[in-house]
N, C-alpha and C positions, 0 to 999 in steps of 0.2 A: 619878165626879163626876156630879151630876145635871146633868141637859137643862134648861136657860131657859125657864121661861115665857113664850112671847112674846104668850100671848095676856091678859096684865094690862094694867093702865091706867098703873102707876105703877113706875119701876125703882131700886133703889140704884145708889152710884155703883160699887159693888164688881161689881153685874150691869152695869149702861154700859160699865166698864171691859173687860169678858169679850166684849161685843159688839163693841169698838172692840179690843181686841186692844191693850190700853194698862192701865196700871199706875191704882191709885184717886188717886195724886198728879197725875199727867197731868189726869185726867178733873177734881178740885178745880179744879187751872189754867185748865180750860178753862170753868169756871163763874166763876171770877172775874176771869178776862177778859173777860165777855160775850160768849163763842162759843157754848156753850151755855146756855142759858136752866135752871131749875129753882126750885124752891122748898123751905125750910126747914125741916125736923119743929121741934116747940116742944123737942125734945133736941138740935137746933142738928145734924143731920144733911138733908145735900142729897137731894132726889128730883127726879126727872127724868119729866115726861109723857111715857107715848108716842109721841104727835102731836110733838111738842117733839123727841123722841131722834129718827122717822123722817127728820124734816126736815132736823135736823143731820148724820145719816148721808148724804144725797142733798149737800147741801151742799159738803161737803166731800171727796166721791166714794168715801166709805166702802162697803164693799160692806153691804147692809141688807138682816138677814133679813127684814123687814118683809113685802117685796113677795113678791108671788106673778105670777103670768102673769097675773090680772086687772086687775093695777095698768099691766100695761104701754101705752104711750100715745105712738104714730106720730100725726104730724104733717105734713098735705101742701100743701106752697105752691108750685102748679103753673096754670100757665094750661089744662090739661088736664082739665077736669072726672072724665074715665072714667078717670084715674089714683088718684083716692082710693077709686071702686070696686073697680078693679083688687087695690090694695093688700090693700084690707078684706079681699077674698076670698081673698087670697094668704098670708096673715099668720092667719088665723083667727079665729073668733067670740070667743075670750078676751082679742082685744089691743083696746084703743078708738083707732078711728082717724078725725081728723077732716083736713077740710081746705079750703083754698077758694085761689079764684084771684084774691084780691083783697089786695095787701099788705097795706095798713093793717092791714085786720082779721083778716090772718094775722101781724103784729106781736104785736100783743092778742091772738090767740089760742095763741101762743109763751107768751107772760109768763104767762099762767093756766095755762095747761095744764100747764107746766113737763117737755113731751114724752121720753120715753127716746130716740125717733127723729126725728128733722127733714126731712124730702127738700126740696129746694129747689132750684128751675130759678131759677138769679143771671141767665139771661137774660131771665126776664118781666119786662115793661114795667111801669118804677114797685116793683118789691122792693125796688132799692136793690143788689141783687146781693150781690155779698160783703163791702160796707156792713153789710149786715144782720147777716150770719156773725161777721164782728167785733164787734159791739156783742153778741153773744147771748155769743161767747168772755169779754168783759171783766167776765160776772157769774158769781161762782161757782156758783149756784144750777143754772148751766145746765153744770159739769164733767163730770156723768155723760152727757150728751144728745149722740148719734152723730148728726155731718151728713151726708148724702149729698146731693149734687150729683146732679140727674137732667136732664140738660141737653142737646137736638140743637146739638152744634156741635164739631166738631175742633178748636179751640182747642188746643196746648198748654199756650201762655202762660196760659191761661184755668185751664186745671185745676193748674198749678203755684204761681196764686197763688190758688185756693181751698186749697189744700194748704196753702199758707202762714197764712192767713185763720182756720183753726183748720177747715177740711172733710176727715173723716174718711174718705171716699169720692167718688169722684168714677164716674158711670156715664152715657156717652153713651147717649141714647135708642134709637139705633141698635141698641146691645148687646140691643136691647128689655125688654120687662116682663118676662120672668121673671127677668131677671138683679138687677132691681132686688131683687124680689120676695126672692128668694135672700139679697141681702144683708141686706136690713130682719131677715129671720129669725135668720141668726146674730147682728145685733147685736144682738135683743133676747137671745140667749141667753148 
């Protein structure tokens, strides 16, 4: 059987179907649902954009040969400025990592970004804490995207209802930076 082109513009629903590991009835369903998006050959046959197939693959937490290590994208919302350094240089030159210590516009930079990694101290003043965690859980978009809690504080109760909250990790500061470091890496892998 041949290998996929994946580097086209435009796919049948018989190749969709071979990516998604699902039958070409499945993948119809899913176009006429409006799950996934495509357009019509004038022979009344569906195609599927790229752009359109990566996003519904992330979506839905489909695994997506799409990505490579340069798609990967850590996300830091810490009151700690020399923790997005840290990270950067911890994780390596091919993952984009940004971050800031400022909710709001670590909100906004969540929703754009649509990060593979989250780190988040729920105790910085004004995040919202695990406020946040939960509204980021209640969007699919964000199914594939690993939280880790990077937080100074012995809490138990604190990390058992980030647990609950949809937080994938939970790492006292304590544990310090390489431990974080460690984790962010297997979860991009």
């Amino acid at each position: 059987m041949a290998k996929l082109n994946l580097d086209k513009e435009i796919f049948t629903t018989f190749e969709v179907a071979k990516l998604c590991n699902a039958n070409i009835t499945s993948i119809k369903n899913w176009i006429e649902k409006n799950k996934l998006r495509a357009f019509k050959t004038p022979g009344g046959h569906y195609r599927i954009e790229r752009d359109v197939l990566k996003t519904f693959l992330d979506e839905y937490g489909m695994p997506n040969p799409f990505r490579d290590r340069t798609d990967r994208k850590v996300m830091v919302l810490c009151k700690e400025p020399a923790t997005v350094e840290l990270v950067r240089r911890g994780v390596g030159r091919d993952v984009q990592v940004e971050g800031t210590d400022d909710p709001i516009e670590g909100a906004l930079m969540v929703g754009a970004m649509q990060p593979d990694c989250l780190i988040i101290d729920v105790l910085m003043e004004g995040s919202g804490g695990l406020h946040m965690v939960r509204k980021i859980r209640e969007h699919n978009q964000f199914n594939r995207t690993r939280i880790i809690v990077y937080s100074n504080t012995d809490d138990v109760d604190l990390e058992h209802d980030a647990r609950e909250a949809g937080v994938n990790h939970f790492i006292r500061t304590t544990e310090g930076i390489d431990a974080l470091k460690e984790r962010v890496i297997k979860e991009l892998n």
